[in-house]
Structure formats: structure tokens, C-alpha cells
N, C-alpha and C positions, 0 to 999 in steps of 0.2 A: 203603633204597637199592636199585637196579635192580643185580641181582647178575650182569648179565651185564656192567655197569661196575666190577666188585671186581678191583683188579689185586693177583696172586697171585707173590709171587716167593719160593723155596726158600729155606733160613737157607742151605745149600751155596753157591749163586748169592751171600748177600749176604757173605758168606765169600770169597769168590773176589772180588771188585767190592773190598769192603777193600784183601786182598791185591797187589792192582793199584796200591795206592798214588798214585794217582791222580784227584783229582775229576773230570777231564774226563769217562776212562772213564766213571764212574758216572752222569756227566747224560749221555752218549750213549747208554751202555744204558737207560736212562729212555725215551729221546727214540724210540729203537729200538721201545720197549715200546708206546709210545704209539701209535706208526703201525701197530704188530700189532693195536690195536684197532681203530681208523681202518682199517683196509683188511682186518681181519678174515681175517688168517691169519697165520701164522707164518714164511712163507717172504715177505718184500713187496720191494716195489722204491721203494726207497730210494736216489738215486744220491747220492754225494758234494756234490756242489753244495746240491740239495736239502736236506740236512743242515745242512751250512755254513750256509746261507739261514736255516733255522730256527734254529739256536742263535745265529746269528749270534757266529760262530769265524772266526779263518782257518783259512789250511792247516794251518799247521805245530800247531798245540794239536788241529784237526782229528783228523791225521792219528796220530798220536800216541797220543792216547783210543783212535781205530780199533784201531791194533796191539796195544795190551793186553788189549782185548776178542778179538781175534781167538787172541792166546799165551793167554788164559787159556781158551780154549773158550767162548766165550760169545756168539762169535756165529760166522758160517759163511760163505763166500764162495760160491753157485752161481753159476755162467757158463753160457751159452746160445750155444752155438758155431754158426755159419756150416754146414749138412752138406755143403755142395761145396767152400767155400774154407776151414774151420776157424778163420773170424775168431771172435772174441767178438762177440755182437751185444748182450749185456743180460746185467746180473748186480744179480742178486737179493742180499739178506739175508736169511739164517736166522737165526734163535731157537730156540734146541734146547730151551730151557728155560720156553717160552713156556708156561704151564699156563693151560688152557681147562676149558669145563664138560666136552667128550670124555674130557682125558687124566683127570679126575679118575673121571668114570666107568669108565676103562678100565681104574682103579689097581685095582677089584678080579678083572680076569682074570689081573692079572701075576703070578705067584707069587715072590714077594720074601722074603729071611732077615730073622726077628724074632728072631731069637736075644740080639739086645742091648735091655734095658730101655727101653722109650721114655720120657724125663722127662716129667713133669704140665707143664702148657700152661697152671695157672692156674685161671682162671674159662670154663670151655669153651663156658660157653653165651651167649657175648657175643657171638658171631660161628654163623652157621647155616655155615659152610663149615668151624669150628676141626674136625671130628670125618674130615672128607679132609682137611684136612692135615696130621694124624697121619702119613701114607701117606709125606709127602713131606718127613721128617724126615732126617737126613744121612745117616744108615747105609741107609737106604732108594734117597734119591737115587743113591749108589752101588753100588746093584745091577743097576741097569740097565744090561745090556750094548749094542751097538750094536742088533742087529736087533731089540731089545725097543723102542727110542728111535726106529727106525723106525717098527715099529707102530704106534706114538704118533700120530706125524706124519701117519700115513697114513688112519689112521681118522679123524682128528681132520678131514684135510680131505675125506675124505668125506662123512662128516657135515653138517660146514659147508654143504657144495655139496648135498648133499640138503636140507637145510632153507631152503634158499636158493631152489631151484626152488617150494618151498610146495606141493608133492603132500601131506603129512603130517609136521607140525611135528614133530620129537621132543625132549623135554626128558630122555626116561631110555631108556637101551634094556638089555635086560634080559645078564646074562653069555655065556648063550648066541647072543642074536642077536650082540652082537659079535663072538664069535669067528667067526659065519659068515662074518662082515660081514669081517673081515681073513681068512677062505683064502679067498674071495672076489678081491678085493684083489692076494691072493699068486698065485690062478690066473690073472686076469683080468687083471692090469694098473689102476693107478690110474686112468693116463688114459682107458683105454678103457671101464671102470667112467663114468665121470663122463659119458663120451659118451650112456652106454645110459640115463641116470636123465635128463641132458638131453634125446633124442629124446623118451623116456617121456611127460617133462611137460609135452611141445608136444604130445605126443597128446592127451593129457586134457586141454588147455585150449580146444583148437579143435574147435568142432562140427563141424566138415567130418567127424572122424573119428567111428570108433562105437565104439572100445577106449574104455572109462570106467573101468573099476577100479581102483579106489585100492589098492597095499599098502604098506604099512609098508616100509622100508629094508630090515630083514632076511627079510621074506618074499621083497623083492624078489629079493633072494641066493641064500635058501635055493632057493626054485621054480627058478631057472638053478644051480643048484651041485645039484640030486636027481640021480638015475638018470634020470629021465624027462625034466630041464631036458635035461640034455648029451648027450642023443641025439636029443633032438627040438627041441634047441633053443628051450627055453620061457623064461618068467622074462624074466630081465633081456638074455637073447638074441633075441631078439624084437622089439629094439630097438634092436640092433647096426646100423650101416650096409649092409652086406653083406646082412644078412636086410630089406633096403626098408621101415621100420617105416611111412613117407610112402606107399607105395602100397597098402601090405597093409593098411593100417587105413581103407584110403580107402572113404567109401561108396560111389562109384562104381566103384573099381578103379581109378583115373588118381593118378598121382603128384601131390601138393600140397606148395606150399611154403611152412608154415607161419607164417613171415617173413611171410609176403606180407599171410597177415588179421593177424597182429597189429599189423605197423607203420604206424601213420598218423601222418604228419607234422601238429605243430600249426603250425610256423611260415611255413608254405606254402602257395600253393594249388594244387589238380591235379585231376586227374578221375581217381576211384579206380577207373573202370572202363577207363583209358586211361591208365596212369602214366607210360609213355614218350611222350609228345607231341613226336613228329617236327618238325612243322610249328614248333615253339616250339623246338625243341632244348631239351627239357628232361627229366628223370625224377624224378618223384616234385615236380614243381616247381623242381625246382634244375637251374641250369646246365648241361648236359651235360658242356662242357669240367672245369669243377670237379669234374665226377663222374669224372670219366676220371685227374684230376691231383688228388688231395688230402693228397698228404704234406705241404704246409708247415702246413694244416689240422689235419692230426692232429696235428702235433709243438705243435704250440703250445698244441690242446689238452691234451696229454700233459703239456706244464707245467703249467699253470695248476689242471689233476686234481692232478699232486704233490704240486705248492705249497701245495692247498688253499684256492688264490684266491678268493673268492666269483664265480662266474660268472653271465654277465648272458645275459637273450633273446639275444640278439648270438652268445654263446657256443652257446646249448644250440641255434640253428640250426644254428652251425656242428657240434655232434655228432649232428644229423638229415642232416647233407649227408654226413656219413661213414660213416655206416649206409647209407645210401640209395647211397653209393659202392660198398661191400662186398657188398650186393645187386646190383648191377649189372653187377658185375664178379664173381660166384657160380659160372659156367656157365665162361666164357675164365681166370677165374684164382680159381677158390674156393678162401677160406679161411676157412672155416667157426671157426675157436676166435675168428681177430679181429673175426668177424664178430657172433659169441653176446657177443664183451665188450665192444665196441659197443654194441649192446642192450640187457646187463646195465643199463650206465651210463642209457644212457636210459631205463631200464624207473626206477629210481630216479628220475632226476631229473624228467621227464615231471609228476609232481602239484605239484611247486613253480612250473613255469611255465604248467598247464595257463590260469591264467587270467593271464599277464603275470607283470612281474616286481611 
């Protein structure tokens, strides 16, 4: 079996889901589990409907499961607030308890009491993971104070997102790069961490530029966290926004916008050497007006992503006309993270339709 398919859940966790007295709970933290795979993190967006949709619930049994999962700690509510008006715009699900190949790696930096026997597990060698999940036996699980649990979470999705770019797969990283890798993290910021490893591996993919070196995650770290990163700004600052990694790596010296040579539209036609076609009103082949106006576009996409709908040609135009919107709009209204998860999606989807559906 593909053991990055082996879903991992604590005896604490299945102690607690019991304790709840409640089936529902239990198929919705399942259901929860399932989409942490599916969308490959811990923290996902999962809205209530969606939910509903899938187990096909109402409300009220819905709702119910939810609150026992939430009083038991088992799952987490993050809100994404408005910064001018303080609305909620989007709220996330956590998984605290979600264990990945990261956190099991990460169990041996954590220094945790063994002071109580840990019982025999049986036949250990029936499973190649029984020997980490020793680690995560109950008196274990309860050592973990909060900022440990953070650590977790944070490593874990940097990780993710580094192996996601594909500069340098890692399947193990050794005790000490981790730890660089979270005071990293702790100096640095997640998000802006995530920004530097993304410019990084727009460099390296595009010839335009002439930065080619490959390093491993925690090299990337360690060389911006030296004495000689933080004052000369090397490593993973290098690649910061503020330090132009698009003009500084350029071979001519002129800003490039990396977007530009990667994305080509399949569902379209245009002239790559003239992608705004005035005379046609069009960019990238599409509409101008639709490029100017594509929220009812997006949201509909945004379902049908959730839902997990099979999407048709039909569709994956529509998520070239929204990419192709967010470029266009880069300059009068960038917004570079919706722009990269745009992308993302179609960097994925892109081999399924490259020849039809």
C-alpha cells in the first residue's frame, strides 16, 4: 500500500471520538480526515454545506457532530477577517491531530516524558509505521504543550509546500535541518518563508533566469539564518520581494514575469507574442469583459473544486479565464497568493485535459 495513503489516527483521538458518545461526531471527523488528504493539509476549507452535501445530513445531526468535535478539541475553527471592515470572509477547519509523514518525523526533535512503560503493540512488524507510532501512544500525546503543536503544524506545512514546488523532494530530513527549518519559521514568518521558496522555484524553472542552484530546504534556511545570510542577505533572502529576485536573476537585468513563460492557455487561441489583442478585445484569447469581471466564474468554480465534481473542458477553460484574469489585473490590483493558487490548480489539472476530455 502507497503509505502516503495510510491514515494515522492517535488511540487519545480514538478515546476522545468515543467519549463523544456520538456516531455522527465520529463519521464527520472521518469525513474531516478524508479532505486533509484530499487537499493535503491540515488546516482545509471545508464549508458546512459542503459537508452536509457529502454525508448527506441535515442540519440539525449536522450541526450537532460539529459541536462535539469542536468541545472535545478535535477540530478548530480559523476565521479570515475583512482588515478594514473586520467581516469574516472564510473559515477554515483545523486538525490538530492530523499526523503526516512531517509530524512523525518531527517526533524525534520533540523531547517528550517516557517515564511511564509503554505496552507491547503485538506483532510490530506488520506495519513499517508501528515503530513512530510508539511516539504517539497517550502519555505521549499529552505532552505536547501548545507551542510544541504549533511547531507541528508549521513545519509540516512547510514542508508540504516545499515539496509541492518540486526543487527537491524530501522524504526524510535529518534532526538538525528541522530545527533550522522551525527558527527559521520562528524568525521568518510562515507566510513569508512560503513566499521565498515560491519566487526561488520560479527562478529555477525559467531560463530566462541564470540562478540554477538547487539546495535542499534546510540549506535553504540555514545559508539565510548564517551570520553572513543576515547581513548580506543571502539564502532564502535573496528571494524575498523587497530584494527583486525577477530582476536580479535576470539575464538581461530587466524585470520578468515569470507567469508569463509559464502560462499558456490550451483552451484558447492568441498570439503569444501579442496576448492583449486590442483590435479583438481579448487577452490571452478570452473576453476582455470576462477578464475584467470573473467572480461569478470563480465561485462557481470554487464549488465544484469543493464538491469534488468531475470537471469538464468547459470547466478547466473556465479556470484559464481566471488565471488569465489575475494576470491582468497583477499591475492595477495584484494579488499574487490568488494568483499562485490559480495556477497551482491548473498546473495539476492542465495533463488531464491537455488532449480533451
Amino acid at each position: 500500500m502507497d503509505d502516503s495513503k495510510i491514515a494515522i489516527i492517535s488511540y487519545e483521538t480514538i478515546l476522545n471520538l468515543l467519549n463523544g458518545k456520538n456516531s455522527g461526531a465520529v463519521a464527520l471527523y472521518l469525513f474531516y480526515y478524508k479532505t486533509c488528504f484530499l487537499q493535503k493539509t491540515n488546516i482545509i476549507h471545508a464549508t458546512d454545506t459542503f459537508c452536509m452535501t457529502g454525508l448527506e445530513w441535515g442540519k440539525q445531526k449536522f450541526y450537532k457532530a460539529k459541536a462535539i468535535l469542536i468541545k472535545l478539541r478535535l477540530v478548530e475553527l480559523h476565521k479570515i477577517r475583512n482588515k478594514e471592515t473586520g467581516q469574516i470572509q472564510m473559515i477554515y477547519i483545523k486538525i490538530p491531530y492530523f499526523l503526516t509523514l512531517a509530524r512523525i518525523l518531527l517526533d524525534q526533535t520533540v523531547e517528550i516524558s517516557t517515564t511511564q512503560e509503554t505496552p507491547p503493540l503485538g506483532n510490530r512488524e506488520t506495519n513499517a509505521y508501528n515503530k513512530k507510532l510508539n511516539a504517539y501512544k497517550e502519555e505521549k500525546e499529552n505532552a505536547y504543550n501548545k507551542k510544541e503543536n504549533k511547531e507541528l503544524c508549521d513545519f509540516d506545512e512547510i514542508l508540504e509546500y516545499w515539496n509541492s514546488r518540486e526543487i527537491i523532494i524530501h522524504k526524510k530530513i535529518s534532526n538538525l535541518g528541522i530545527k533550522k527549518i522551525l527558527s527559521t519559521i520562528s524568525y521568518l514568518g510562515i507566510d513569508r518563508l512560503k513566499e521565498a521558496i515560491k519566487n526561488y522555484s520560479l527562478v529555477l524553472k525559467d531560463e530566462r533566469f541564470y540562478f540554477n542552484y538547487k539546495w535542499h530546504l534546510a540549506d535553504f534556511c540555514i545559508r539565510g539564518m548564517s551570520k553572513e545570510g543576515l547581513e548580506l542577505k543571502k539564502g532564502f533572502w535573496m528571494f524575498l520581494p523587497e530584494n527583486k529576485p525577477f530582476q536580479r536573476f535576470s539575464a538581461n537585468g530587466k524585470e520578468i514575469n515569470p507567469y508569463e513563460e509559464e502560462f499558456r492557455p490550451i483552451t484558447s487561441t492568441y498570439d503569444k507574442f501579442n496576448v492583449l489583442d486590442t483590435s479583438r478585445s481579448t487577452y490571452y484569447g478570452f473576453d476582455i469583459n470576462l477578464i475584467k469581471s470573473p467572480t461569478v466564474i470563480i465561485n462557481d468554480i470554487k464549488d465544484r473544486l469543493v464538491l469534488g465534481l468531475k470537471l469538464t473542458r468547459t470547466d478547466f477553460k473556465d479556470i484559464e479565464l481566471i488565471v488569465a484574469s489575475y494576470m491582468f489585473r497583477r499591475k492595477s490590483d495584484p494579488q499574487p497568493k490568488k494568483l499562485e493558487g490559480w495556477l497551482e490548480v491548473w498546473r495539476r489539472l492542465k495533463p488531464e485535459f491537455q488532449e480533451g476530455d
